[in-house]
N, C-alpha and C positions, 0 to 999 in steps of 0.2 A: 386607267389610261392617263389622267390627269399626274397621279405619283410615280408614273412613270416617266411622262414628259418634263417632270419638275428634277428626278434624279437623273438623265440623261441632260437635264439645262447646268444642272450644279459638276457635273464629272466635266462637263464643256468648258467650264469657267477653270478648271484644272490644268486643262486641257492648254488657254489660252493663256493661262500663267509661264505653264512650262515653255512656250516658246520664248522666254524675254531669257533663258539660261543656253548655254552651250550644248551641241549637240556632237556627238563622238560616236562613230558608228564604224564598225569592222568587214571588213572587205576583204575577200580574196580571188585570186582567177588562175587558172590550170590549162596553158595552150597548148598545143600539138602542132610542130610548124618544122616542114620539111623540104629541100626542092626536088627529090623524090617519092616512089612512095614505097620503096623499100627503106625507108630511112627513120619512117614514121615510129618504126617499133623502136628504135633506140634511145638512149637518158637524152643522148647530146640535141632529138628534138622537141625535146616537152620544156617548158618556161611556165613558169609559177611566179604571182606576184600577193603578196599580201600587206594587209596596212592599216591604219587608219585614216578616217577623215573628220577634221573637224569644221564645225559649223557654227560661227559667231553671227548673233545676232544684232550687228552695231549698227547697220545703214538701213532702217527700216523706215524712218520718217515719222513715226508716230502710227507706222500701221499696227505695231503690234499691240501698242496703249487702246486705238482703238477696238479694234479687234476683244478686246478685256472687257471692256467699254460693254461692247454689243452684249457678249457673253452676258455679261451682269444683268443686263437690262431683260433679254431673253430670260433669265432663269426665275426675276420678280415677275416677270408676266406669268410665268409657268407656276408660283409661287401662288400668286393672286386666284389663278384659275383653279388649282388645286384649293385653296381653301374658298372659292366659290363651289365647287364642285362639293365639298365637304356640305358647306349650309346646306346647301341645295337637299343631299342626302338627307341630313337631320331634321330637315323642314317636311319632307317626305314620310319620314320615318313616326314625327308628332302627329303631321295630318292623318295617316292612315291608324294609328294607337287612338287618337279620338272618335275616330269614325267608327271602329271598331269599338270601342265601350257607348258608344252613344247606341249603335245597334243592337251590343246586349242590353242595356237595360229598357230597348223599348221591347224588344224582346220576351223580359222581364214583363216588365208590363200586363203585355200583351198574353202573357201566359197564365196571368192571374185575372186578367179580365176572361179569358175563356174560363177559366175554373168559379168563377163568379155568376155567370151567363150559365154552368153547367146547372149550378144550384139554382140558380130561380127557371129555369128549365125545368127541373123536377117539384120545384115546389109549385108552379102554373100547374102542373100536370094535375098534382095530388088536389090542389082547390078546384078542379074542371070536375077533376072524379068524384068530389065530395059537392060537387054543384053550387059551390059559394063565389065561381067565378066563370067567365063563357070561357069559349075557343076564339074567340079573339085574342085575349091576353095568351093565351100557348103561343100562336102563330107568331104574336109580336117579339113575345123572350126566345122565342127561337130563331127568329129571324137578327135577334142582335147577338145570337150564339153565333152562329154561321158568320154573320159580318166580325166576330172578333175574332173567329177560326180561320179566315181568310186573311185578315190582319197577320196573325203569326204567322202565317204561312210566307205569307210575303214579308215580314220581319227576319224569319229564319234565312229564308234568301239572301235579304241587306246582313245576316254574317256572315254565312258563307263569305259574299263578295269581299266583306270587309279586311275580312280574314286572306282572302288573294291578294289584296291590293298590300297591307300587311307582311304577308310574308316576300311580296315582288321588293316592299321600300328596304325590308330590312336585308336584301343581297339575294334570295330565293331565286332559285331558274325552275324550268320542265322539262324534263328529258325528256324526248320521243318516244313512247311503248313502244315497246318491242312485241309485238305481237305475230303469232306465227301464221304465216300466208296460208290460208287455205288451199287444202289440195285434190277438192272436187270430190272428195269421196266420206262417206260416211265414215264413221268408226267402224263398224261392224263390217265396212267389205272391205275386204285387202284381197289383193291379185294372187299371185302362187308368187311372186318374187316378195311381198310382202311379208308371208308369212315366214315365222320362225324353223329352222331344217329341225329334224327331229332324228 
């Protein structure tokens, strides 16, 4: 939208130039003129004129200077918004590239702390069995298993999202599925017009 407002402000300014030069433009016209109407079919009523015209721009008072004026001024606005619109983009595109690596490595993280939490899980278990330790210490390592499996879980969500936001900065759309409307009927039953002739 922006590089398109900015190339439609710059062919304006073209635009505005070309009027300060002469204009020459060709003209013709083909009449049918009779004071009957039997007479209408004959050469001696048809009259034809063609020509030129030209068009000097000398009495314009400074309208056309300004008019240039305008132009120019329109097209740095158009110019200005186009590379705001740019930042704007690339500031988009930073923010979502960090949020995204900060999600995977908590991610990271968070997946080795589950695998950490696995092993003293198992190692609580084997001291309870061998009786050098109660079921208290189980419940406790298992409970901070669960709390760091719930952590990743919801880590893994912060990329997914990251990852939308991400692919929306860097120009991404979603196209509407297309999915086909159901048509009240199972697979397995189809009418006598459904079925295949034999």
């Amino acid at each position: 939208m922006a590089s398109e407002r900015l190339h439609a402000a710059t062919a304006n300014i073209g635009v505005a130039i070309a009027d300060f030069f002469p204009r020459v433009t060709l003209s013709g016209s083909l009449d049918v003129q009779a004071l009957q109407f039997s007479g209408l079919g004959s050469w001696a009523s048809r009259q034809y004129g063609f020509g030129p015209t030209a068009t000097l721009p000398i009495f314009e008072g400074g309208r056309l200077t300004g008019q240039l004026r305008l132009r120019k001024a329109q097209q740095q606005e158009a110019a200005t918004l186009f590379q705001r619109t740019t930042l704007k983009a690339w500031q988009e595109i930073d923010d979502a590239m960090a949020a995204f690596t900060a999600a995977q490595n908590q991610r990271d993280r968070l997946a080795e702390a589950v695998h950490e939490n696995e092993i003293a899980v198992d190692t609580a278990k084997a001291q309870y069995v061998e009786g050098s330790s109660d079921f208290l210490n189980v419940l406790t390592v298992q409970n901070a298993l669960l709390a760091s499996q719930s952590a990743l879980v919801d880590a893994t969500a912060r990329v997914a999202v990251s990852v939308t936001h991400l692919y929306r900065a860097l120009g991404g759309g979603w196209e509407p599925s297309t999915r086909r409307q159901p048509t009240g009927k199972c697979p397995h039953e189809r009418s006598q017009n459904d079925r295949p002739a034999v």
